[in-house]
DSSP file (Angstrom, degrees, kcal/mol; ACC not computed):
  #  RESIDUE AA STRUCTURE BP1 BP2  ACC     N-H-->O    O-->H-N    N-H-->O    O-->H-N    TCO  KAPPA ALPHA  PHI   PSI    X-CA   Y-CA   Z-CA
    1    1 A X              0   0    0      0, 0.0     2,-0.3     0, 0.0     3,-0.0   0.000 360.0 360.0 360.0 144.3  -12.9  -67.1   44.9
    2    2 A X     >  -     0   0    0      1,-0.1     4,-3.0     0, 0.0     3,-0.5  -0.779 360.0 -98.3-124.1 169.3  -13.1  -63.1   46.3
    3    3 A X  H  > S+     0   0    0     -2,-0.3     4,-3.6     1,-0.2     5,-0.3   0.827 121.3  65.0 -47.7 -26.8  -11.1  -61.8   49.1
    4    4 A X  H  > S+     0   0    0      2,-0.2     4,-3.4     1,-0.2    -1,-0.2   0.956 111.7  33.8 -79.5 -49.2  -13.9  -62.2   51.6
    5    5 A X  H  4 S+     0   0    0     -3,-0.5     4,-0.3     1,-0.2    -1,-0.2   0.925 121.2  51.1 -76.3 -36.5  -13.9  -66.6   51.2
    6    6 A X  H ><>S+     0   0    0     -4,-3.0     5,-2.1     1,-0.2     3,-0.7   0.950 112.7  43.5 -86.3 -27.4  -10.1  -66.6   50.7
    7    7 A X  H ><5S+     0   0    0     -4,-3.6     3,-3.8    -5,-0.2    -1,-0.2   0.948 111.8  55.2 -54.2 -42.4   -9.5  -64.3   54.0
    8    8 A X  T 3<5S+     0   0    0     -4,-3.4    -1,-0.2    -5,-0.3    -2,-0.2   0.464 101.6  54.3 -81.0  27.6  -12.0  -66.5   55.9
    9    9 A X  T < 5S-     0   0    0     -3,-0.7    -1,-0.3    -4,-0.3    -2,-0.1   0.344 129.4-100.4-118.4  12.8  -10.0  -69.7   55.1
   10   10 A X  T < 5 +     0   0    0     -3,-3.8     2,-0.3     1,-0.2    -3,-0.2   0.922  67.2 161.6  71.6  47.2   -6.7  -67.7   56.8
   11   11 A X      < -     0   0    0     -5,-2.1     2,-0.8    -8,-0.2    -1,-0.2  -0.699  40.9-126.3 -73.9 156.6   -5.3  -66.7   53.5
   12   12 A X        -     0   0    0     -2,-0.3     2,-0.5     2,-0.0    -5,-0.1  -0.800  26.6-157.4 -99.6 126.4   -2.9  -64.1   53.5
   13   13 A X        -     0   0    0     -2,-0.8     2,-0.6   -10,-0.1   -10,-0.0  -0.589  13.7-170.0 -82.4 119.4   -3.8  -61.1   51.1
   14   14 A X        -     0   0    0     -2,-0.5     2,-0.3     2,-0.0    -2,-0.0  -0.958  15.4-172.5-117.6 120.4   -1.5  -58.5   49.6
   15   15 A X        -     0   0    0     -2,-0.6     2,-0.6     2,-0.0    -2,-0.0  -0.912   6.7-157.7 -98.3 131.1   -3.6  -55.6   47.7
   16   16 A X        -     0   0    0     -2,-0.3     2,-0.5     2,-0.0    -2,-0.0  -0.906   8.0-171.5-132.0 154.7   -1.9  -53.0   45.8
   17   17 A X        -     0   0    0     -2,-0.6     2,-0.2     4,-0.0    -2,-0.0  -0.991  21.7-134.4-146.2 120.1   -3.5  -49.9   45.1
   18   18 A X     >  -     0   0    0     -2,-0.5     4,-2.1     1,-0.1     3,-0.2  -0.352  30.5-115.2 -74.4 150.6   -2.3  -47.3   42.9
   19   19 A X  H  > S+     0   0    0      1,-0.3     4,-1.5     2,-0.2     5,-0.3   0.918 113.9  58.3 -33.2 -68.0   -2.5  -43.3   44.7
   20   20 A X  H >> S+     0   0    0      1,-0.3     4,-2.7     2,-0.2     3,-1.2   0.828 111.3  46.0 -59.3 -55.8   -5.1  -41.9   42.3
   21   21 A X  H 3> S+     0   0    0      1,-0.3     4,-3.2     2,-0.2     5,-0.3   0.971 110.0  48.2 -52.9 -53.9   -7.3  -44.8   43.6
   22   22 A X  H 3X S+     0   0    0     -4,-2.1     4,-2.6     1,-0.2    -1,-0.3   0.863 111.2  47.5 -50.4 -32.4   -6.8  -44.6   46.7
   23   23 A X  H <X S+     0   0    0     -4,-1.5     4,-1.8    -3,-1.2     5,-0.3   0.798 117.2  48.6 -85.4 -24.8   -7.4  -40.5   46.9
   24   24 A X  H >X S+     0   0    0     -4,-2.7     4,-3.0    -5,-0.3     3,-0.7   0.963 108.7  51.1 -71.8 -53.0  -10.8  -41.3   44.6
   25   25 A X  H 3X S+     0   0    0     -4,-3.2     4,-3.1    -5,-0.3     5,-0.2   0.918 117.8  45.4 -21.2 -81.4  -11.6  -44.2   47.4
   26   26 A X  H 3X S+     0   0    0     -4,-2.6     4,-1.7    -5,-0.3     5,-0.3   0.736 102.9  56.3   9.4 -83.0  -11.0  -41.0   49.8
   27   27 A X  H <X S+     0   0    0     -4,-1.8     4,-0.8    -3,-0.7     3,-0.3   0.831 111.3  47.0 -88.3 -35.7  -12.7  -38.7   48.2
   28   28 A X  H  X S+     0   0    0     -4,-3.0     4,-1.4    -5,-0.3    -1,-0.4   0.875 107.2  52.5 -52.9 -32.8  -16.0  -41.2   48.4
   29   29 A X  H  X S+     0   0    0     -4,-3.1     4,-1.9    -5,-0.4    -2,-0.2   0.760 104.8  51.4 -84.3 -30.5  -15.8  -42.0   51.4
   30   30 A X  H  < S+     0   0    0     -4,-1.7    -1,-0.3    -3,-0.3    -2,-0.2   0.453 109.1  61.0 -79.6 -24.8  -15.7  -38.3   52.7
   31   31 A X  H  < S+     0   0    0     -4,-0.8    -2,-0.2    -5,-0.3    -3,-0.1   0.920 114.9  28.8 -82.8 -49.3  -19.1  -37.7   50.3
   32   32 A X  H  < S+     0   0    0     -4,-1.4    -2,-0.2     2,-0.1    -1,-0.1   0.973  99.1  97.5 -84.6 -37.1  -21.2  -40.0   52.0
   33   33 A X  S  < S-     0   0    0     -4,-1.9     2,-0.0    -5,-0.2    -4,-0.0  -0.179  75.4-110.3 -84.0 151.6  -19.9  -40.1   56.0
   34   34 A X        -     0   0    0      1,-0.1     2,-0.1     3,-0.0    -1,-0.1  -0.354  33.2-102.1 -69.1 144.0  -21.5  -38.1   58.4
   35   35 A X        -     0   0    0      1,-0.1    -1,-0.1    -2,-0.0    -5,-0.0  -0.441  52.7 -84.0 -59.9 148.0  -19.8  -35.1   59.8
   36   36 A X        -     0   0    0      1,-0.2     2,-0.5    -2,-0.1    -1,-0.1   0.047  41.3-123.4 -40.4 142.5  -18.2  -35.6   63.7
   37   37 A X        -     0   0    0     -3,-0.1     2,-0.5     0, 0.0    -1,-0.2  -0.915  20.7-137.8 -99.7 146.5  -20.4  -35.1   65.8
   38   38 A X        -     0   0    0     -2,-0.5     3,-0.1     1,-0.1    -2,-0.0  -0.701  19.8-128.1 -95.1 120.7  -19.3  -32.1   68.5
   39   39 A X        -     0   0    0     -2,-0.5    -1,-0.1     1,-0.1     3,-0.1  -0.137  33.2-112.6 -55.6 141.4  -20.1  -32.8   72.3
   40   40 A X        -     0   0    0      1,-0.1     2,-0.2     0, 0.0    -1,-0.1  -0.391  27.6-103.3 -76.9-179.1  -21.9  -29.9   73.7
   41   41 A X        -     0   0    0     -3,-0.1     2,-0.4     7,-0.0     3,-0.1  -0.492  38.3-116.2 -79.7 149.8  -20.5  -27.8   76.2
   42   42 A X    >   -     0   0    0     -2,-0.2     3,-2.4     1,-0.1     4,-0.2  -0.863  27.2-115.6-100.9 144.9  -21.8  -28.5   79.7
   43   43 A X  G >  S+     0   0    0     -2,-0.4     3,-1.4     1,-0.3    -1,-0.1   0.782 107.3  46.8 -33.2 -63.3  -23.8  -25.6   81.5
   44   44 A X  G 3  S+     0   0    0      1,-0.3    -1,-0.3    -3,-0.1    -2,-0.0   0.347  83.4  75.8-110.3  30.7  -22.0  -25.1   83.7
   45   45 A X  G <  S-     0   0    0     -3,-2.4    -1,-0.3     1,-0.0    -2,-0.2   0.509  88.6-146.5 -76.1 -21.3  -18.4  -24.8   82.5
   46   46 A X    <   -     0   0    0     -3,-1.4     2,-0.4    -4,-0.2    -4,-0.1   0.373  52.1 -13.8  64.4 159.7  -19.6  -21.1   81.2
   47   47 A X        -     0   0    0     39,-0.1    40,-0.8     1,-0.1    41,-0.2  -0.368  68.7-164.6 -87.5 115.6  -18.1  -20.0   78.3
   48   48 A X  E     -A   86   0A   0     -2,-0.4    38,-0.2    38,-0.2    -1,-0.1  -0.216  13.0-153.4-124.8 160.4  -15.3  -21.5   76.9
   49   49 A X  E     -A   85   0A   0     36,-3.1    36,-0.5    -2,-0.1     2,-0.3  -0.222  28.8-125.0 -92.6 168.7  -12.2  -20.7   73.9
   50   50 A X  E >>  -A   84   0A   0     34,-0.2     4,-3.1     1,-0.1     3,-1.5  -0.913  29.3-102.5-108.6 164.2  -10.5  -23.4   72.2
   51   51 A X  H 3> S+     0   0    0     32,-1.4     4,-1.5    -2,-0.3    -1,-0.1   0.908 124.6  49.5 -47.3 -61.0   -6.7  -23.6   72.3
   52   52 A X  H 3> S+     0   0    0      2,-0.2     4,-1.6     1,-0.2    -1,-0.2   0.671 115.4  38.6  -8.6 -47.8   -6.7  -22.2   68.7
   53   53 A X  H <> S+     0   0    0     -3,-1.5     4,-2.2     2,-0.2     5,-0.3   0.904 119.2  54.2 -90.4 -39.5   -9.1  -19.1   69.4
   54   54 A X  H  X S+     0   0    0     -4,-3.1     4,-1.9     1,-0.2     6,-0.4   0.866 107.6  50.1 -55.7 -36.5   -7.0  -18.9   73.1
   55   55 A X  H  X S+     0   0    0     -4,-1.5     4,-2.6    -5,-0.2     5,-0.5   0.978 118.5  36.4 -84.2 -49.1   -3.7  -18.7   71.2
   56   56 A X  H  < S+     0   0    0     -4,-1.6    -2,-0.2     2,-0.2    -1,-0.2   0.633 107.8  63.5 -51.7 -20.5   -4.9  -15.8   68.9
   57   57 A X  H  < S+     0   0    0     -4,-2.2    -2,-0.2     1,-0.2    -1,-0.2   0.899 119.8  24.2 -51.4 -55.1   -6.8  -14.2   71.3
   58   58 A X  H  < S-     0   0    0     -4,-1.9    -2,-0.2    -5,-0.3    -3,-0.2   0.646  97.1-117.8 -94.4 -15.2   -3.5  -13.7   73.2
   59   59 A X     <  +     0   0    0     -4,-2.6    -3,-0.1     1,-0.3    -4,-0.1   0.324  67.9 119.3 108.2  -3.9   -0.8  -13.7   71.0
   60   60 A X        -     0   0    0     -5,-0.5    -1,-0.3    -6,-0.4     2,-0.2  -0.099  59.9 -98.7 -90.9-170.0    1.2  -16.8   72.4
   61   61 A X     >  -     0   0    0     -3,-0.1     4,-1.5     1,-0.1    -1,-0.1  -0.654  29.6-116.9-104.4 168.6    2.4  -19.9   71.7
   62   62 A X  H  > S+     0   0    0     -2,-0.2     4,-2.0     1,-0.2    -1,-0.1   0.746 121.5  65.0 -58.6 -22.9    0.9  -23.6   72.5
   63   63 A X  H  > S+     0   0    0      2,-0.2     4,-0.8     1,-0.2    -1,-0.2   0.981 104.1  42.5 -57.3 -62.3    4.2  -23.5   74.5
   64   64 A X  H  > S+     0   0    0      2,-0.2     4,-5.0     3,-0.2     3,-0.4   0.756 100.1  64.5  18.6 -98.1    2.8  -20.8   76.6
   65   65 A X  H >X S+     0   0    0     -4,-1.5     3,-0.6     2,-0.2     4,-0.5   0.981 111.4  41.9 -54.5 -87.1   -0.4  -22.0   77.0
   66   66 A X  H 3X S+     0   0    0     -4,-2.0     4,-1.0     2,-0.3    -1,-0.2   0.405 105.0  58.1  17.0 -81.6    1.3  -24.9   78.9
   67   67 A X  H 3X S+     0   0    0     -4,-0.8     4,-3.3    -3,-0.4    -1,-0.3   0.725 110.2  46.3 -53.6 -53.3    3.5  -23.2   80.7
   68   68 A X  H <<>S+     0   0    0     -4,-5.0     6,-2.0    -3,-0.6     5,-0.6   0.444 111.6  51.2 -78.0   4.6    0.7  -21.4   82.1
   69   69 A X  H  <5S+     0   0    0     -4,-0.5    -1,-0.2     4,-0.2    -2,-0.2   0.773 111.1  45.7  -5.5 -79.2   -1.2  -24.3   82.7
   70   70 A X  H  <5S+     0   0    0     -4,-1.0    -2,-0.2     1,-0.3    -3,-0.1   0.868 114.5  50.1 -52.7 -42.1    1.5  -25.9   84.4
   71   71 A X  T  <5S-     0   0    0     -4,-3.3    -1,-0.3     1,-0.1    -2,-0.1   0.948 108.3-121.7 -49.1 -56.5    2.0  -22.3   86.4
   72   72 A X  T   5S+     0   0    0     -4,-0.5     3,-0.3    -5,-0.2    29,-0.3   0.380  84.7 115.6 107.0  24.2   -2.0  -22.1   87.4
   73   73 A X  S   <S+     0   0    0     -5,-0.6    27,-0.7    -6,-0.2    -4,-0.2   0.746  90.6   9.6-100.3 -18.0   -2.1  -18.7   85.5
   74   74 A X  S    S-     0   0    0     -6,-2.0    -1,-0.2    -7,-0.1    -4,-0.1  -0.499  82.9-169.7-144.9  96.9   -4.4  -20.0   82.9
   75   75 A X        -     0   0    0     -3,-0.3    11,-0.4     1,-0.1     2,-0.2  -0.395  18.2-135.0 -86.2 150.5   -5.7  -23.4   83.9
   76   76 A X        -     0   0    0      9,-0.1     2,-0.6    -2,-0.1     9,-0.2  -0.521   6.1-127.1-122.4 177.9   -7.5  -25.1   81.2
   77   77 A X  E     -B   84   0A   0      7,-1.2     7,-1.9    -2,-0.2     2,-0.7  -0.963  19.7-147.8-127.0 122.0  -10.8  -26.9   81.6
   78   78 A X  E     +B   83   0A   0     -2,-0.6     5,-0.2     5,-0.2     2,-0.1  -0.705  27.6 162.5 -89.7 154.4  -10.7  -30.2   80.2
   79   79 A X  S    S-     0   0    0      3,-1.0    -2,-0.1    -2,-0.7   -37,-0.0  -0.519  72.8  -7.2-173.2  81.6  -14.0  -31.2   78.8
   80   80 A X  S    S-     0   0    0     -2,-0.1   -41,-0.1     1,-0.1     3,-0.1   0.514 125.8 -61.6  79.3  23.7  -14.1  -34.5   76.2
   81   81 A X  S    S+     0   0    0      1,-0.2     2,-0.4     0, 0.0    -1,-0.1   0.520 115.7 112.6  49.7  43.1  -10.1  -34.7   76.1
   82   82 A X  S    S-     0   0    0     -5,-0.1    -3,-1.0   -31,-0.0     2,-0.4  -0.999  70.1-120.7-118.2 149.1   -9.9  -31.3   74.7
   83   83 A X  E     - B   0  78A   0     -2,-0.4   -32,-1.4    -5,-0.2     2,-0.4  -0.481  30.2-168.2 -89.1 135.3   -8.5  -28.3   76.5
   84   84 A X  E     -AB  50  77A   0     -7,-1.9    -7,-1.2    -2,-0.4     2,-0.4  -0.930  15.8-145.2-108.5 135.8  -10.8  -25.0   77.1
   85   85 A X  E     -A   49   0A   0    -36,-0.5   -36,-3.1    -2,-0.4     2,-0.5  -0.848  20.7-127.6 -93.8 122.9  -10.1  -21.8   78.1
   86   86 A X  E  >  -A   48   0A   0    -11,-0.4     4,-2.0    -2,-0.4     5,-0.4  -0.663  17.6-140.3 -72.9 138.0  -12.7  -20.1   80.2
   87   87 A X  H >> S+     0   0    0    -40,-0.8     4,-1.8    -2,-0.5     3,-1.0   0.935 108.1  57.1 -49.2 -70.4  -13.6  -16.2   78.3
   88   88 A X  H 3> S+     0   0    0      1,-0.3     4,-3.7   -41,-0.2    -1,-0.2   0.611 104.6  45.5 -35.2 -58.5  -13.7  -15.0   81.7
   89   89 A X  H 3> S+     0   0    0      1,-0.3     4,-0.6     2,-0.2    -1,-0.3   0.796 117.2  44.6 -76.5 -33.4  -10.1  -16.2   82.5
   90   90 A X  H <X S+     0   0    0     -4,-2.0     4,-2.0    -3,-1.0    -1,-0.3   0.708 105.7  59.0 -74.9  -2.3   -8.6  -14.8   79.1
   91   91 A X  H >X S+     0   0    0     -4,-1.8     4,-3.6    -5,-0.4     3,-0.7   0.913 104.6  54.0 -66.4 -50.2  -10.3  -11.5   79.3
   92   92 A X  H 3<>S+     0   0    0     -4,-3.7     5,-1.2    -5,-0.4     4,-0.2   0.805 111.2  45.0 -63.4  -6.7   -8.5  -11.1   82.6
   93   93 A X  H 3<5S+     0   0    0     -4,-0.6    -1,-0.3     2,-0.1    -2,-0.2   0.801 110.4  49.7 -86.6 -31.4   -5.6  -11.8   80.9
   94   94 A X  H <<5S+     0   0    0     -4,-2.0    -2,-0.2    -3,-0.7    -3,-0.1   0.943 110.7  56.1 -34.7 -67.9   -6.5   -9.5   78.0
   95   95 A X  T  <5S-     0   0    0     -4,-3.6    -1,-0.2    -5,-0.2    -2,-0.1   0.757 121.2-103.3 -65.6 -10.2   -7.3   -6.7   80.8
   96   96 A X  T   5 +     0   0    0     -5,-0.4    -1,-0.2     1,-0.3    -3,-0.1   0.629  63.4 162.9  87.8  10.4   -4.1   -6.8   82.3
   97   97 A X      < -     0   0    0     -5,-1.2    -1,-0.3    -6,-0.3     3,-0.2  -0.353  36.8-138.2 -33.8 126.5   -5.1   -8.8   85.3
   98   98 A X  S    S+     0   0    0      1,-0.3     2,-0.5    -2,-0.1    -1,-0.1   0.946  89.3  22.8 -71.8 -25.9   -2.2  -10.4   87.0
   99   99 A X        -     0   0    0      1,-0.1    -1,-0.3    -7,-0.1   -25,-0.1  -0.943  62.7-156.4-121.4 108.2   -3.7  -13.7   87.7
  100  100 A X              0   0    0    -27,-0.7    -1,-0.1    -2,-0.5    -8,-0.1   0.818 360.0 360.0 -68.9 -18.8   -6.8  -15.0   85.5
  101  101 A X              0   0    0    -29,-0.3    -1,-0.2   -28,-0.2   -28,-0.1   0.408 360.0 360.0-116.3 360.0   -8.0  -17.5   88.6
């Protein structure tokens, strides 16, 4: 009998799986599957950071970024449940603009 007839008769299964399999298992699985695919950006959100490039651009922390969210001094654009930064609105922070919006 293989796992596949003894699950579909409601057996209950315990598998144990040594590391090294499991990271070769991995390492297959990673070979063959397609990379993510990335949503585009939409026209007319204009062009936008990620939190990552936003936090290096500027020198802060994700705390920050937040905080200034939360403030309305750099308002993020949400777009495919990740947060964006418009360029426009960190240049003006860059330039020493008080307020990017």
């Amino acid at each position: 009998m293989d796992l596949k007839q003894l699950s579909e008769l409601g057996g209950e299964v315990n598998v144990t799986v040594r590391l090294e399999d499991l990271r070769q298992w991995h390492k297959e699985l990673t070979a063959v599957a397609s990379p993510p695919s990335v949503m585009p950006v939409p026209q007319h959100a204009g062009e936008l950071y990620t939190r990552k490039q936003t936090i290096a651009l500027l020198g802060v922390d994700s705390s920050t970024l937040w905080r200034w969210a939360k403030s309305g001094y750099l308002v993020p654009v949400e777009y495919g449940g990740q947060r964006r930064y418009r360029v426009a609105d960190v240049q003006r922070i860059l330039n020493g603009d008080s307020y990017a919006r």
